[in-house]
N, C-alpha and C positions, 0 to 999 in steps of 0.2 A: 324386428325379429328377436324372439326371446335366446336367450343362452344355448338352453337346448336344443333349441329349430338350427342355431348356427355351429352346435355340436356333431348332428348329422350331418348339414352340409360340408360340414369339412372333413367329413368322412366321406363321404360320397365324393370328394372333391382329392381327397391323398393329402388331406392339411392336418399335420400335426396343432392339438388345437393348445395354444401359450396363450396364458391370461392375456400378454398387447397382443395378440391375434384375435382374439375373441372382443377385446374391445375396441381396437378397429372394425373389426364386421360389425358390430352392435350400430355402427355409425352409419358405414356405408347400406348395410341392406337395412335401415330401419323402413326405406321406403323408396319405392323407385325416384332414384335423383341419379345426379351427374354430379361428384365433386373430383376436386383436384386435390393432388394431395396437398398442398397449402391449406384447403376448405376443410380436411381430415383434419388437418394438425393443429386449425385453430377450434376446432370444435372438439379435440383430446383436453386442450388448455384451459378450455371454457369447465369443462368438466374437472379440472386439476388433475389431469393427467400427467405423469411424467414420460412415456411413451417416448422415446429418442424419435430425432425426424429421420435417423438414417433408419428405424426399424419399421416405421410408418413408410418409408418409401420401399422399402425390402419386402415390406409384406403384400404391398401395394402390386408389384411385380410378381411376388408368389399367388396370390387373388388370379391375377390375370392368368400366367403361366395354366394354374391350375383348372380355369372357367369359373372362377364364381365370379367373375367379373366381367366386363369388356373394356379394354382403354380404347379408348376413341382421339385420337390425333387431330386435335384443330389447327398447328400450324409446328412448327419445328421446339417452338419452346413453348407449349404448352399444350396439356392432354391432360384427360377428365376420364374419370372411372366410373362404368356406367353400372348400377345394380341390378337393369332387365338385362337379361342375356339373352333374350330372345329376339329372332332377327327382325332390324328394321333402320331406319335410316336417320338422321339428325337433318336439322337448321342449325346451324350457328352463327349467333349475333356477333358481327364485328362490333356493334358497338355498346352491349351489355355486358358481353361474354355469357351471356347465356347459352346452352344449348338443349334442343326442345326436339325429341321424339318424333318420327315421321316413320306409322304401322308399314310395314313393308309392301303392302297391296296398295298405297296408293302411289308408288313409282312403280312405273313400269318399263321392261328394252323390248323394243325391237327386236334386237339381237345383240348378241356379246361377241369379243373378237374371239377369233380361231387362235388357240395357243400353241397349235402346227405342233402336235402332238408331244408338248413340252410341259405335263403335270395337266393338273385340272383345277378348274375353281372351285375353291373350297366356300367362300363366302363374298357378297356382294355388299359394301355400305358405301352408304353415297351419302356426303356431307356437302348441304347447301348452306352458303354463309352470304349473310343475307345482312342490310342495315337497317336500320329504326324497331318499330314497331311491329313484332309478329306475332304477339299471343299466343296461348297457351293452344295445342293439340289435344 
């Protein structure tokens, strides 16, 4: 995503746009991927970025808060920031750490629980973590 393209969304988004904001997004929306932020930080460095890791995680948070992102929680210490924001569901390799897109039509429920009239569901993602070999979707 060009500078520009990421100047809109962060207006569209309430993101004051800071040079490390804007080169962090250059990273994560260049193309639908999942990184973490460790995979941000070493692809700021790769580039000779100076980018702090506290601002790279600050922003990483502000991304999400605001939707240009999704994190996606694969276990208590560790989560991945996703650039589709559109609904759908993951794999996740326990033994690659990969994780790999599943369109939302091809799960399906039955039915969902009653939340005995205590809010509503706002969204549905179901993470299958999965071992060896699963290829690309």
């Amino acid at each position: 995503m060009q500078r520009a393209q990421i100047i809109v969304e962060f207006d569209n988004c309430g993101i004051f746009p800071t040079p490390q904001r804007i080169e962090i997004a250059q990273i994560l929306l260049k193309e639908p991927q999942h990184l973490s932020a460790e995979q941000v930080i070493e692809r700021l460095r790769s580039k000779g970025s100076g980018v702090s890791k506290a601002t790279v995680y600050n922003t990483l948070n502000l991304f999400t808060e605001r939707g240009l992102v999704n994190e996606c929680v694969v276990d208590p210490e560790r989560r991945f920031y996703d650039s589709n924001t559109d609904a759908h569901h993951h794999f996740y390799n326990l033994d690659t750490g990969e994780l790999i897109d599943i369109p939302q039509d091809e799960i399906a429920f039955a039915e969902l629980p009653d939340l005995g009239g205590e809010g509503r569901i706002e969204r549905v993602e179901v993470l299958i973590k999965v071992r060896g070999k699963t290829g690309e979707s």
